[in-house]
C-alpha positions as a Markdown table, in Angstrom:
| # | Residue | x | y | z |
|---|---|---|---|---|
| 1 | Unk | -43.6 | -89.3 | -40.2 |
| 2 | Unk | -47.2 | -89.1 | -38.4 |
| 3 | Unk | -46.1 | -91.3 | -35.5 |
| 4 | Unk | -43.7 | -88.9 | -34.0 |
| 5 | Unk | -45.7 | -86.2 | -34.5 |
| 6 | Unk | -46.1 | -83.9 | -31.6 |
| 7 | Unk | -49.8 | -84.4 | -31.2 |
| 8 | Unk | -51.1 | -87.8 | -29.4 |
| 9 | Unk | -54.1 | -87.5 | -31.2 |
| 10 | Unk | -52.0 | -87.8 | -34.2 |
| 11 | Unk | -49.5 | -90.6 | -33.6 |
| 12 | Unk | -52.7 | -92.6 | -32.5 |
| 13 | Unk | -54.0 | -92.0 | -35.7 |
| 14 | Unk | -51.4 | -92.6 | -38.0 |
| 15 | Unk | -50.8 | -95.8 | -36.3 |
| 16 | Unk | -54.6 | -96.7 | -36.7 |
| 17 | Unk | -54.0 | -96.6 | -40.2 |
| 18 | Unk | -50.4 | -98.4 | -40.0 |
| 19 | Unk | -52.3 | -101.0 | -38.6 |
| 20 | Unk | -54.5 | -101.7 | -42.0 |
| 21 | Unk | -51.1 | -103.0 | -43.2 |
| 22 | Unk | -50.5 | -106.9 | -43.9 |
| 23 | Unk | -46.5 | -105.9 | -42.8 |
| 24 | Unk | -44.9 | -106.5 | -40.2 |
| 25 | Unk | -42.5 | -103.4 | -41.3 |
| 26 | Unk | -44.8 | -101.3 | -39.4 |
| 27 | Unk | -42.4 | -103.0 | -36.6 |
| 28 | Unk | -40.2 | -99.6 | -36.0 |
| 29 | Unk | -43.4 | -97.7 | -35.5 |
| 30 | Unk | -45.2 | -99.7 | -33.2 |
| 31 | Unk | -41.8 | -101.0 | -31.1 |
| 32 | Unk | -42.1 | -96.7 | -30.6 |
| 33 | Unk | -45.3 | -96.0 | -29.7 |
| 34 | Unk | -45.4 | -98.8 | -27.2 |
| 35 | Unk | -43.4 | -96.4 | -25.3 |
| 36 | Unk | -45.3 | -93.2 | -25.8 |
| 37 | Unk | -45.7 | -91.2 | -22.5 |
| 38 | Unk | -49.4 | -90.5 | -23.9 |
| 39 | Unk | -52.5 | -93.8 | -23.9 |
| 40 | Unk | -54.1 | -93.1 | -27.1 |
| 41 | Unk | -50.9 | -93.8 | -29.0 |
| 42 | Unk | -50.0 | -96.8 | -27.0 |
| 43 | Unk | -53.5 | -98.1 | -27.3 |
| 44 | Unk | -53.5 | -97.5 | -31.2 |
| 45 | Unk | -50.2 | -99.5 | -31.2 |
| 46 | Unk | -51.1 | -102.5 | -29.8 |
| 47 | Unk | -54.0 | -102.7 | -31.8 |
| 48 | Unk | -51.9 | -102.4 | -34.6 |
| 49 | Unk | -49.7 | -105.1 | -33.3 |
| 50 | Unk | -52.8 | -107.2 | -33.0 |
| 51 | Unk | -54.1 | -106.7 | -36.1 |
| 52 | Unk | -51.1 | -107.1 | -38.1 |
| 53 | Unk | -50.3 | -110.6 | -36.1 |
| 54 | Unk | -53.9 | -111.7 | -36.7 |
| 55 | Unk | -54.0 | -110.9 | -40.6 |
| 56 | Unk | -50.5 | -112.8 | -40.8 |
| 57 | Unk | -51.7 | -115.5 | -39.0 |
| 58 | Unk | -54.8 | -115.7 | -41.4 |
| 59 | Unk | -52.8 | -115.6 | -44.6 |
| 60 | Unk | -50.6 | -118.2 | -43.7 |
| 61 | Unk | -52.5 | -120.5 | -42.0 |
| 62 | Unk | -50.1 | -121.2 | -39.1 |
| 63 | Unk | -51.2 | -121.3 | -35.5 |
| 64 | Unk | -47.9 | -120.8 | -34.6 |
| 65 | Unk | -46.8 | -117.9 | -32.7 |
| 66 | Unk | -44.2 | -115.3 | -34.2 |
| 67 | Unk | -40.4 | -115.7 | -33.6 |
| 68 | Unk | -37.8 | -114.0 | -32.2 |
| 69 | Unk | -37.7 | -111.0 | -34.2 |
| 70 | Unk | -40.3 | -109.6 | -32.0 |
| 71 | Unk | -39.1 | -110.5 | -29.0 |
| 72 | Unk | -38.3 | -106.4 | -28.5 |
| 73 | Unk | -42.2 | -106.0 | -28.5 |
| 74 | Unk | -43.3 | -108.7 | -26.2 |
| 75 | Unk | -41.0 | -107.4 | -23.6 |
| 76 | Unk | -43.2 | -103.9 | -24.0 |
| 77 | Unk | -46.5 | -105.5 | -24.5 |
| 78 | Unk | -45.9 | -107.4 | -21.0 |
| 79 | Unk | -45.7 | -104.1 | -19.1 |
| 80 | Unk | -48.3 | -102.5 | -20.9 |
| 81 | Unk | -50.5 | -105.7 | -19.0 |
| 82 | Unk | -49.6 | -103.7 | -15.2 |
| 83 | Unk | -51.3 | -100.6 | -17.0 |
| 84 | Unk | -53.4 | -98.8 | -14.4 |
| 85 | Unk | -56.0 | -98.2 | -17.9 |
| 86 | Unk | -58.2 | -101.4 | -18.7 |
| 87 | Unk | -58.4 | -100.4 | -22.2 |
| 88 | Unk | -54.5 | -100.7 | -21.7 |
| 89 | Unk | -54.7 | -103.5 | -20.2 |
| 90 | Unk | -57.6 | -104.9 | -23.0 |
| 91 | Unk | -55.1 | -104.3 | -25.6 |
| 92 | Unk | -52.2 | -105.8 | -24.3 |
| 93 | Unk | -53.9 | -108.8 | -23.6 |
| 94 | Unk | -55.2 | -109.1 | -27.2 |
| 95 | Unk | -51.8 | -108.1 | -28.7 |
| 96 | Unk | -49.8 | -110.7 | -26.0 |
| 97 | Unk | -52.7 | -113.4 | -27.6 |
| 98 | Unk | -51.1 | -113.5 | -31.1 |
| 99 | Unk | -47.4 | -112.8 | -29.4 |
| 100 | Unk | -48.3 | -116.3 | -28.6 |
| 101 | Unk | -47.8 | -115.2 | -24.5 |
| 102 | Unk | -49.9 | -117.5 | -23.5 |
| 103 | Unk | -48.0 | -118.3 | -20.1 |
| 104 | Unk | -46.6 | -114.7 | -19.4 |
| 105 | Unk | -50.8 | -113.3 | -19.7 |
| 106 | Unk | -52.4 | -116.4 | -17.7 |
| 107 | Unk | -52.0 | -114.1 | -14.4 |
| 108 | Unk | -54.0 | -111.3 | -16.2 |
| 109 | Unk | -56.4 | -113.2 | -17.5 |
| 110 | Unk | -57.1 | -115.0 | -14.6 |
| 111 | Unk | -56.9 | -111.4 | -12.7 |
| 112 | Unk | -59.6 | -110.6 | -15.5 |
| 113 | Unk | -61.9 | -113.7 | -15.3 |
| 114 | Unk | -62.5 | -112.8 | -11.8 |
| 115 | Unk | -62.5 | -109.3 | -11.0 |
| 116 | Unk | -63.3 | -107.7 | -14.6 |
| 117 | Unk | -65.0 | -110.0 | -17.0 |
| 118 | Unk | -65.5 | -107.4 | -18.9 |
| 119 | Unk | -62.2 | -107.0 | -19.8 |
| 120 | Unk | -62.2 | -109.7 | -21.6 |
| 121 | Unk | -64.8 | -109.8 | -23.6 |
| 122 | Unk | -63.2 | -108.1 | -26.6 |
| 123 | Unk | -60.8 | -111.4 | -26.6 |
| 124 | Unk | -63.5 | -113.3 | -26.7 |
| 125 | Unk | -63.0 | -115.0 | -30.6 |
| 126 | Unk | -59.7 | -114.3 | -29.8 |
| 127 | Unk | -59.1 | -117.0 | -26.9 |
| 128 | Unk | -59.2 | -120.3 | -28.9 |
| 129 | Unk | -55.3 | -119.5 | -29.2 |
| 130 | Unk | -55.2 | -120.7 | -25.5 |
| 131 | Unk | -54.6 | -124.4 | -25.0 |
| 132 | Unk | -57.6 | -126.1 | -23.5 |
| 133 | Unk | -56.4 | -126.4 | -20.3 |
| 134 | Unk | -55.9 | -122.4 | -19.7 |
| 135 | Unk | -59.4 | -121.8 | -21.2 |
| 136 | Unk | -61.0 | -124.5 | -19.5 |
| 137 | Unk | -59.6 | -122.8 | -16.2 |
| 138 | Unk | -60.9 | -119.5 | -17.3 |
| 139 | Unk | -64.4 | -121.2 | -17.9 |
| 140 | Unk | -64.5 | -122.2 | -14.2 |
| 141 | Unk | -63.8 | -119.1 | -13.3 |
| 142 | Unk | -66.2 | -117.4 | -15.5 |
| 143 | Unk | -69.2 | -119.7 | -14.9 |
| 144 | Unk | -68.6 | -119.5 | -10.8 |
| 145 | Unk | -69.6 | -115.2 | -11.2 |
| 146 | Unk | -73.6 | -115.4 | -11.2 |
| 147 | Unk | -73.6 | -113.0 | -14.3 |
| 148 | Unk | -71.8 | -115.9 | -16.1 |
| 149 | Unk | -74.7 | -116.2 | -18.3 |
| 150 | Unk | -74.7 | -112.1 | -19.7 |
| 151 | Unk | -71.0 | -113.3 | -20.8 |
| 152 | Unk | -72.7 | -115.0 | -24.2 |
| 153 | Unk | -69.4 | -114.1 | -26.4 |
| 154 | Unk | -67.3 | -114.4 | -23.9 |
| 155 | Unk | -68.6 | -118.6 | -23.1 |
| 156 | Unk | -68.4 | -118.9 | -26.7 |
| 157 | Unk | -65.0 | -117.3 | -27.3 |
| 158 | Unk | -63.7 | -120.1 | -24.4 |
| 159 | Unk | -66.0 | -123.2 | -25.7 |
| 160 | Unk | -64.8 | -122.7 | -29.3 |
| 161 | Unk | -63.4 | -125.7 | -31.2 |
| 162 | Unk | -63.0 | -127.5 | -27.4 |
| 163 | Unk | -65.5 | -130.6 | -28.7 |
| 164 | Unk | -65.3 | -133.1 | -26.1 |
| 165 | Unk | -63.0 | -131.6 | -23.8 |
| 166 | Unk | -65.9 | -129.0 | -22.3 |
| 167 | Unk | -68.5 | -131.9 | -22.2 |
| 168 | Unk | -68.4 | -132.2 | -17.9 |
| 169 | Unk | -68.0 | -128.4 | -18.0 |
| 170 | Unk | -71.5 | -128.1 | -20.2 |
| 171 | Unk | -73.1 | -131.0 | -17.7 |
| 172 | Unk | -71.8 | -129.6 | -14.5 |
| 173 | Unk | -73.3 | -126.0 | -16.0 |
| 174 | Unk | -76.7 | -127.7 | -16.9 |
| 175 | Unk | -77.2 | -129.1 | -13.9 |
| 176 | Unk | -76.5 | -125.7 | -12.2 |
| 177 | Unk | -79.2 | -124.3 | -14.3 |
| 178 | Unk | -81.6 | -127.2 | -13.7 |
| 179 | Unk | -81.1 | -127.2 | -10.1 |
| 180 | Unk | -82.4 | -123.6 | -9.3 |
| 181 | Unk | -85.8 | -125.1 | -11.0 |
| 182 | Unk | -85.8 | -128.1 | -8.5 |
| 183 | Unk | -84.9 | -130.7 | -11.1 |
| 184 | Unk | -81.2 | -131.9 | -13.2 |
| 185 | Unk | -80.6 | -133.3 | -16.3 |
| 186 | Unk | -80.5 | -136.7 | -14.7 |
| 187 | Unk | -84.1 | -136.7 | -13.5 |
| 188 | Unk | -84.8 | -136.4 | -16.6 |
């Protein structure tokens, strides 16, 4: 009853608090507010979205992304990712992550990586859904900014469960960082 309230301030709300829910029955309510003409609502919905997806994906211990029944949502989530607002934009990107959109948000994250690193930051223990070979990209892109090294959660968010497969990303990286002290890890 709170989501179509007349008030923004609160349908955000209300769907703040749908989002505490394990259900994906909030469905109705957030497949609305995606629409909303206001930001706060929208924003508050695809956190919802995100949250619900990510505690689902917890209980059951699947890495696999959610079916077809949400298709309607994805479809909504993808144009809220063209949102002039980054917090938008933020949000989308989190709720497309456990949409499993993994192809449709590589443009936008990519976008993100080199213009507004930032951006993704909130993502950041998020982005293991990627395959490696997205996040692996994204590290390349990341590491070439020369504030790579403020983004601490962010590298860790892309490195995490990658093992072997970032070992000539770590070297190449070390070597960087040796080299601007006239001396790399192989002199050593």
């Amino acid at each position: 009853k709170l989501c179509v309230s007349p008030d923004p301030a609160v349908r955000a709300a209300a769907m703040r608090a749908l989002g505490g829910s394990t259900q994906l029955s909030i469905a109705a309510e957030v497949t609305s507010l995606l629409d909303d003409k206001e930001l706060e609502p929208r924003i508050a919905a695809l956190g919802a979205l995100a949250k619900v997806l990510d505690d689902a994906k917890d209980q059951s211990g699947s890495k696999k992304p959610p079916g077809a029944e949400l298709d309607p949502m994805r479809a909504k989530v993808l144009l809220r990712l063209t949102s002039a607002e980054a917090r938008e934009r933020a949000a989308a990107l989190k709720a497309a992550l456990f949409l499993g959109m993994h192809a449709e948000i590589n443009p936008e994250l990519i976008r993100a990586a080199r213009k507004e690193p930032a951006l993704l930051e909130p993502l950041a223990s998020h982005l293991k859904l990627l395959d490696w070979r997205r996040r692996s990209f994204l590290l390349d892109i990341v590491v070439e900014r020369p504030s790579f090294s403020e983004r601490k959660e962010l590298l860790e968010g892309l490195l995490e469960d990658a093992h072997d497969q970032a070992l000539p990303l770590l070297w190449r990286l070390l070597d960087r960082g040796t080299k601007q002290f006239g001396v790399s890890h192989t002199d050593v």
